[in-house]
C-alpha positions as CSV (number, residue, x, y, z in Angstrom):
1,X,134.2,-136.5,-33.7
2,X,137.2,-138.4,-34.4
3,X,140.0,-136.7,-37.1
4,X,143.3,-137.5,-38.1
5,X,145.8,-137.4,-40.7
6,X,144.1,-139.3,-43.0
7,X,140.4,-137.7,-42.6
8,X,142.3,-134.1,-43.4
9,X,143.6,-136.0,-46.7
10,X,140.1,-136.5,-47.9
11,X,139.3,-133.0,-46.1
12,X,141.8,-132.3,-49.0
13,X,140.4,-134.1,-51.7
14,X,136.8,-132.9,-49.8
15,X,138.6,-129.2,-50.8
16,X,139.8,-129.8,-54.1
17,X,136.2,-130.7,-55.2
18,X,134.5,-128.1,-54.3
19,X,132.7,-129.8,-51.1
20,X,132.9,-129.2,-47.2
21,X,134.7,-131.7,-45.1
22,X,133.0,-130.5,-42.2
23,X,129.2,-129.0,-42.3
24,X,127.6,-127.7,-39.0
25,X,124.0,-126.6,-38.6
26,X,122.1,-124.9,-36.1
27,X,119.1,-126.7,-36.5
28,X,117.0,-124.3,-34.2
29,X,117.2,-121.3,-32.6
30,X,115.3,-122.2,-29.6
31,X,117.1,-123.4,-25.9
32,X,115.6,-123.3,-22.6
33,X,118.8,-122.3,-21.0
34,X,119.9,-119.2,-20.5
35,X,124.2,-119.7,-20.0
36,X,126.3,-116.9,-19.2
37,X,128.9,-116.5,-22.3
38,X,126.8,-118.6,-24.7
39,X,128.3,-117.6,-27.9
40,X,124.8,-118.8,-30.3
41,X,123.3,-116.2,-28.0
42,X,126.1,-113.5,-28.5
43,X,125.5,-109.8,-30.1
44,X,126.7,-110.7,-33.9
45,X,126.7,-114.1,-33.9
46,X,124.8,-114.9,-36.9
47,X,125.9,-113.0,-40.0
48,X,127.5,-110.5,-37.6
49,X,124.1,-108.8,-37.3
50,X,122.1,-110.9,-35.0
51,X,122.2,-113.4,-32.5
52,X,120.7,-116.8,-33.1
53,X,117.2,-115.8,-31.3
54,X,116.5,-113.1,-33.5
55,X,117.2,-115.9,-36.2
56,X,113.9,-117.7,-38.2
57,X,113.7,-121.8,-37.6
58,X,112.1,-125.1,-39.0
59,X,110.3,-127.3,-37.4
60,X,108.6,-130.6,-39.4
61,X,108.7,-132.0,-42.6
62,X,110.4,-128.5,-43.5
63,X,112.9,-128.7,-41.2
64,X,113.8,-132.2,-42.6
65,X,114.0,-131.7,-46.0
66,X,115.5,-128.5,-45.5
67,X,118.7,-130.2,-43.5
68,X,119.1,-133.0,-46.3
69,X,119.2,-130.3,-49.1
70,X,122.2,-128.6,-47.3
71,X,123.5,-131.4,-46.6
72,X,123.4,-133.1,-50.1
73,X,124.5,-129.5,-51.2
74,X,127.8,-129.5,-49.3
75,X,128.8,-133.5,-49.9
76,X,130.2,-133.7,-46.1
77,X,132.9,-135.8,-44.5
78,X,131.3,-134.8,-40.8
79,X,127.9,-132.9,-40.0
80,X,127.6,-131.5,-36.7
81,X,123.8,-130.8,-35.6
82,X,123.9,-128.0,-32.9
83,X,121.4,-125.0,-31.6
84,X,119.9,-123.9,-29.6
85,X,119.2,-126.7,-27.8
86,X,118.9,-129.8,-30.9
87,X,117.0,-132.1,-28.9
88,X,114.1,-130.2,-29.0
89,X,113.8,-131.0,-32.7
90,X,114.4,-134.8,-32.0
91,X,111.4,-136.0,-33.5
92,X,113.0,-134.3,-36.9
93,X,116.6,-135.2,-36.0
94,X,115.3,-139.1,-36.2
95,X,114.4,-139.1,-39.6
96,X,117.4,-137.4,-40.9
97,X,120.3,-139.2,-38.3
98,X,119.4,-142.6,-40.6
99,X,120.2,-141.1,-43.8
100,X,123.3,-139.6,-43.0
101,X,124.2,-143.5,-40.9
102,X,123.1,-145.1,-44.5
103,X,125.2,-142.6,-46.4
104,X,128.3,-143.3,-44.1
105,X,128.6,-139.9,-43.1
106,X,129.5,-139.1,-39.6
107,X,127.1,-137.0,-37.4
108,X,127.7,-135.4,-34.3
109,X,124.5,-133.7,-31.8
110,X,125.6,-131.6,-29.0
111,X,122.8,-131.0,-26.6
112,X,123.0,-129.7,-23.0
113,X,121.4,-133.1,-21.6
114,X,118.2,-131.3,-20.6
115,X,115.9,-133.5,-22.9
116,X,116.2,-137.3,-22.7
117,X,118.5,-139.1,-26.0
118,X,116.5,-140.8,-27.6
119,X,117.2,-144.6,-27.1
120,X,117.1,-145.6,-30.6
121,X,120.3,-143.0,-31.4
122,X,122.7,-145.6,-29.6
123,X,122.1,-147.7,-32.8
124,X,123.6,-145.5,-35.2
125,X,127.7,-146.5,-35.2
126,X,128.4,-143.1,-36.9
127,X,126.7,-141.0,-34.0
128,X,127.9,-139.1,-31.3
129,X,126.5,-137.7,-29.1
130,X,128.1,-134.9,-26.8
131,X,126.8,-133.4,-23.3
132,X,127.9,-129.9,-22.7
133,X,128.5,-130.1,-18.7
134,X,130.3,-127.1,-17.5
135,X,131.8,-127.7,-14.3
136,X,131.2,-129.7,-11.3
137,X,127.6,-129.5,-9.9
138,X,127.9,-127.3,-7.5
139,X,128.5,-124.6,-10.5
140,X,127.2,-126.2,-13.5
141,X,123.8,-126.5,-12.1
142,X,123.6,-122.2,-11.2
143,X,125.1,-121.5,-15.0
144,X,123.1,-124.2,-17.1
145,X,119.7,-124.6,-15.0
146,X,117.7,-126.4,-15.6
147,X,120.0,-129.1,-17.2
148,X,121.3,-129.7,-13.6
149,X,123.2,-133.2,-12.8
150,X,120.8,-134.5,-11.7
151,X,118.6,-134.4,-15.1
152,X,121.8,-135.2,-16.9
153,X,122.5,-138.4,-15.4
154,X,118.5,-139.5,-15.7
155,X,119.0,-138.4,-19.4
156,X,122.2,-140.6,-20.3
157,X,121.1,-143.4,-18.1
158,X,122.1,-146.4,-20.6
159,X,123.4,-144.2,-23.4
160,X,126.8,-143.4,-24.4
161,X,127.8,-140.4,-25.3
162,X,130.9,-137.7,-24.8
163,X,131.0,-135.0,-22.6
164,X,132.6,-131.6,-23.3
165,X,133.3,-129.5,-20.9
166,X,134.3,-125.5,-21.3
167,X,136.9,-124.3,-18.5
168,X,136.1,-120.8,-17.5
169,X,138.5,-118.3,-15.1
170,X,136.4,-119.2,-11.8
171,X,136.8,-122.9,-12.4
172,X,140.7,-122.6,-13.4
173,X,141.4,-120.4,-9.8
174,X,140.5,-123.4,-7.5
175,X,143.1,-125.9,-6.7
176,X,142.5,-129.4,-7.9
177,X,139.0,-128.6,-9.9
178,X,140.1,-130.2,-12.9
179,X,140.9,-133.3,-11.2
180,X,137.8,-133.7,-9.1
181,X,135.7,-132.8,-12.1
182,X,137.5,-135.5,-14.2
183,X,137.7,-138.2,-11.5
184,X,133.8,-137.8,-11.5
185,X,132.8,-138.4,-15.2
186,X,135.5,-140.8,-15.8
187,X,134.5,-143.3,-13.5
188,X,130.6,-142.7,-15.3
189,X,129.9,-145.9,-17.4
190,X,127.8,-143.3,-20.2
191,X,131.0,-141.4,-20.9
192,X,133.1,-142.5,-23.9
193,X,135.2,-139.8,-24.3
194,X,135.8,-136.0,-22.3
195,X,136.9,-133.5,-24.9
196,X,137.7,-129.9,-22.9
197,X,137.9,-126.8,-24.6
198,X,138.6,-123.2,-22.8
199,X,136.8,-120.4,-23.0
200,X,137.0,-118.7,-26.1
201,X,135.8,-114.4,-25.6
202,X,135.5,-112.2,-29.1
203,X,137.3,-109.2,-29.6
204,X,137.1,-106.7,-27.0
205,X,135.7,-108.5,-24.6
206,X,136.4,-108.0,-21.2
207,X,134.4,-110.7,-18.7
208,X,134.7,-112.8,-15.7
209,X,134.8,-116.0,-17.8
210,X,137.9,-115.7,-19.4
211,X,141.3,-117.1,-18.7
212,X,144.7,-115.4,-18.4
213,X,147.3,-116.2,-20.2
214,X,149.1,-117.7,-17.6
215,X,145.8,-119.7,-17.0
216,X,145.6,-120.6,-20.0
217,X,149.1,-122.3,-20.3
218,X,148.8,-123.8,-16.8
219,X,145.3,-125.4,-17.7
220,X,146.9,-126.8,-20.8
221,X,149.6,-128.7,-19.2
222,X,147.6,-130.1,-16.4
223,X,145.0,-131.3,-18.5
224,X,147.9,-133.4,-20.8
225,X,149.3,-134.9,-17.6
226,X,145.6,-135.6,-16.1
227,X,144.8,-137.0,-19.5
228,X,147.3,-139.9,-18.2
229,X,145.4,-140.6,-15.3
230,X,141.8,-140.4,-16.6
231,X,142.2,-142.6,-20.1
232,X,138.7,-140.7,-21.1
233,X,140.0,-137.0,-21.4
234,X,141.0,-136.3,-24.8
235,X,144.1,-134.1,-24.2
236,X,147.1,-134.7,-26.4
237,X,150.1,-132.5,-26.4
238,X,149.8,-131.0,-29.4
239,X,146.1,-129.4,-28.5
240,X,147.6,-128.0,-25.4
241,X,150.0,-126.3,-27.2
242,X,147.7,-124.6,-29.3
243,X,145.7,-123.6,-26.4
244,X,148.9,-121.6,-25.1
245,X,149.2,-120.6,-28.6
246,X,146.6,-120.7,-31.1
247,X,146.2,-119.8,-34.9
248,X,146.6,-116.0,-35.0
249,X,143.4,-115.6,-37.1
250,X,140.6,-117.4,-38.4
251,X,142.8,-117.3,-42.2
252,X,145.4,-119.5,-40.2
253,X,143.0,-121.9,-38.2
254,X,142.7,-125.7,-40.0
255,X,139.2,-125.8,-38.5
256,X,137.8,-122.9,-39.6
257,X,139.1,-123.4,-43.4
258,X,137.7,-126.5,-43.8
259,X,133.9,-126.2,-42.4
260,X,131.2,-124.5,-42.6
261,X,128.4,-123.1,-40.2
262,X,124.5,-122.4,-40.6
263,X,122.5,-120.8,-38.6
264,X,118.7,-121.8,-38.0
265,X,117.3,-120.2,-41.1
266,X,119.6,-123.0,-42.8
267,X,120.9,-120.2,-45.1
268,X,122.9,-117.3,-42.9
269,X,126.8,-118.4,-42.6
270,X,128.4,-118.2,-39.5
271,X,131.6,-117.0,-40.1
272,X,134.6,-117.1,-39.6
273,X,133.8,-120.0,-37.4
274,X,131.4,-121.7,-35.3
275,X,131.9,-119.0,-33.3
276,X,130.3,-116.2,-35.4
277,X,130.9,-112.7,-34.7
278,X,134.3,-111.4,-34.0
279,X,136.3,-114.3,-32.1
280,X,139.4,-113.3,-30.2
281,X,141.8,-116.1,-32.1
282,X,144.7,-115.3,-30.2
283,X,142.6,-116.2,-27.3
284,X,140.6,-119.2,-28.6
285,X,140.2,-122.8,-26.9
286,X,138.1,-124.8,-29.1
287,X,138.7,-128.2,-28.6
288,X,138.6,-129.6,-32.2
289,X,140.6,-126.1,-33.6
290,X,143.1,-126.8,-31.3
291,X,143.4,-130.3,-31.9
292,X,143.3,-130.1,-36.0
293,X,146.1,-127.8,-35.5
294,X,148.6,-130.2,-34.2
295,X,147.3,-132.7,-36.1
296,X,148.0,-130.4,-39.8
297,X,151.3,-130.0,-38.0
298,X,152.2,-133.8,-38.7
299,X,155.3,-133.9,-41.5
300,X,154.1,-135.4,-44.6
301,X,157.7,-135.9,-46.4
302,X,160.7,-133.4,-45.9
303,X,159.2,-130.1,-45.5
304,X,155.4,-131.1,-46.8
305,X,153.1,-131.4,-43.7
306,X,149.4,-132.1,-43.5
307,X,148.3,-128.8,-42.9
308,X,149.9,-127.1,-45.9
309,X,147.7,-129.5,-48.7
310,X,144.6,-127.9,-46.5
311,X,145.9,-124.4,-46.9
312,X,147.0,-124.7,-50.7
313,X,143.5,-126.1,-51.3
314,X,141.1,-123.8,-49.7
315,X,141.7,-121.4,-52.6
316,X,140.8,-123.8,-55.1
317,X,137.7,-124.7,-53.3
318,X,136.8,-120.8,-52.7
319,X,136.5,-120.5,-56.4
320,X,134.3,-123.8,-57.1
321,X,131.7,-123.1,-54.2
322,X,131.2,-120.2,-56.2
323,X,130.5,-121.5,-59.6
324,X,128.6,-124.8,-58.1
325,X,125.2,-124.7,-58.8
326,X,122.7,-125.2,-55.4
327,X,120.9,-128.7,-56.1
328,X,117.3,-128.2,-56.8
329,X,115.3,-129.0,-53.9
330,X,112.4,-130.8,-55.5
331,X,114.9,-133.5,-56.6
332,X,116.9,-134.4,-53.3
333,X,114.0,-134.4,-51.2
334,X,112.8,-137.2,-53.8
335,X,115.5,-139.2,-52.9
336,X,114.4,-140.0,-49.3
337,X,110.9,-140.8,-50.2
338,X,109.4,-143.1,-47.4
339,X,110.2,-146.2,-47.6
340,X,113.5,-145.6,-49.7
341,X,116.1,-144.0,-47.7
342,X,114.8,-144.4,-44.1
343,X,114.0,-140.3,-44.0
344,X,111.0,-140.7,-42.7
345,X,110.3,-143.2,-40.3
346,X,106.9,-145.3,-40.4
347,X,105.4,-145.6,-36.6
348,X,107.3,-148.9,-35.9
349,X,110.3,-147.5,-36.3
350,X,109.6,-143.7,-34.3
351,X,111.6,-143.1,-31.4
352,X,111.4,-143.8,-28.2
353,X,112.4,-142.2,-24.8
354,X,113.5,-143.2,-21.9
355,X,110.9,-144.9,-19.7
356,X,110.3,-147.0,-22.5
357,X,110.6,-151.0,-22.3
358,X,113.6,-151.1,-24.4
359,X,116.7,-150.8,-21.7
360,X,119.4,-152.4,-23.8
361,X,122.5,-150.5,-24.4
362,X,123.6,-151.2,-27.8
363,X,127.0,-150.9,-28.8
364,X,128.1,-147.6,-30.3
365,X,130.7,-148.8,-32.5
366,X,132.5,-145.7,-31.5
């Protein structure tokens, strides 16, 4: 996911019409991990009632022409296709990631690199792909069995994707972690980009995976200096900052202003962020939050910067959400007919997984 100044102008414009710059989707409720702090998993999560468990799913042709309806509906600059665990939905995933590559719209799958990418992804220039890898082996693989290392790397071999990795307190209290876990996935020829983001509790919470404040800070300013050493770590100065301090609350954060967030069912909001339930924002440590609040930060002319066009528009877009009529399914699940709009894909074009014939790696564009 790649934003900057001038992808949060046409977030503006995005805003000013009505539409969602950024769309994420929970295209299933169903993971076969079981991670200590997931947030999809979380009391409240999904409409502050549920977690994402409880929540119905699609699977199929249902599931398909259900995602392109929202989609179509929202008109966005980004979709971000999460769960759950996404990959287990590939099957659907590859009919719908060529409409969204013909329609020059950005997509983004986050996956825990349990199930095997599907080669055929690395063709899509408008794809990423991001593995959640939480810490070096020797903890990831007790916190997100069974995606251990060792299934990671057999399920990226000759893919390229990013990695993202959440720092909890146990990782930031040994001496030099950050470095060795860095020096490891840098050197990895899969790995594009690292994008870090801390752990972010909800209100009230008191656990052993959150960071002090002081950890916090010093975490910060260690990954900005590694990020100098190890070109892949995304880790500019501004996101640090907001790591040591962040928007106050979700009316104040960039990133949750200018998205929004489905659960499973494809119709439940997760609000006020990706997050769901009641995040902590004082202690939050998303990645892309922190990094589309420096970036709004950036002075437009005299006292005008970037982030107060998003702001002033978010009003105007609250009110025309409201008054836009929902497309009429029937007619945008027309549009990708077979054979039209690549949403269905005949058996020469289906798929395949690793083990295949196919080894190329093709260029990602990215």
């Amino acid at each position: 996911m790649q934003i900057g100044s001038p992808e949060l102008l046409r977030s503006w414009g995005k805003l000013l019409r009505g539409k969602t710059p950024l769309l994420s989707i929970e295209v299933t409720r169903d993971c076969p991990l079981r991670c200590p702090g997931c947030y999809a998993y979380g009391d409240g999560h999904v409409g502050g009632r549920a977690s994402l468990r409880a929540t119905p799913d699609y699977r199929g042709d249902e599931l398909v022409e259900r995602l392109l309806v929202l989609i179509e509906q929202h008109d966005p600059l980004h979709v971000s296709l999460v769960g759950g665990e996404p990959l287990l939905r590939h099957r659907e995933l590859s009919r719908v990631l060529p409409v969204l590559n013909a329609r020059g719209i950005p997509a983004l799958v986050v996956t825990s690199g349990v199930l095997p990418i599907p080669s055929a992804w690395m063709e899509f220039p408008r794809l990423i792909v991001a593995v959640s890898v939480d810490g070096l082996a020797r903890d990831h693989d007790v916190r997100r069995h069974p995606a251990t290392y060792e299934r990671i790397l057999q399920n990226i071999e000759r893919r390229r994707v990013y990695l993202h990795w959440t720092i909890v307190r146990a990782q930031a209290e040994q001496p030099g972690y950050l470095e060795e876990y860095l020096s490891f996935w840098n050197q990895r020829p899969e790995v594009d980009r690292i994008l870090v983001s801390l752990y972010s509790p909800q209100q009230g919470e008191q656990t052993a995976e959150m960071l002090s404040v002081e950890q916090r800070a010093d975490v910060a300013r260690a990954l900005h200096d590694l990020s100098h050493r190890f070109p892949k770590l995304i880790a500019p100065k501004c996101a640090g900052e907001a790591f040591i301090s962040p928007p106050a609350d979700a009316a104040r954060c960039i990133f949750a202003r200018i998205s929004r967030n489905y659960a499973s069912d494809l119709a439940t909001a997760i609000e006020p962020c990706i997050l769901g339930g009641t995040p902590d924002c004082t202690q939050c440590g998303c990645a892309i939050s922190a990094v589309l609040h420096g970036i709004a930060g950036v002075r437009l002319a005299g006292p005008l910067r970037v982030g107060h066009l998003i702001r002033a528009s978010t009003g105007v877009a609250s009110v025309l959400t409201r008054l836009r009529r929902a497309p009429d399914p029937a007619r945008i699940v027309s549009t990708y007919e077979p054979g039209r709009h690549s949403a269905s894909l005949g058996p020469a074009q289906r798929t395949h997984l690793p083990g295949d014939d196919d080894r190329r790696l093709p260029a990602t564009g990215r």
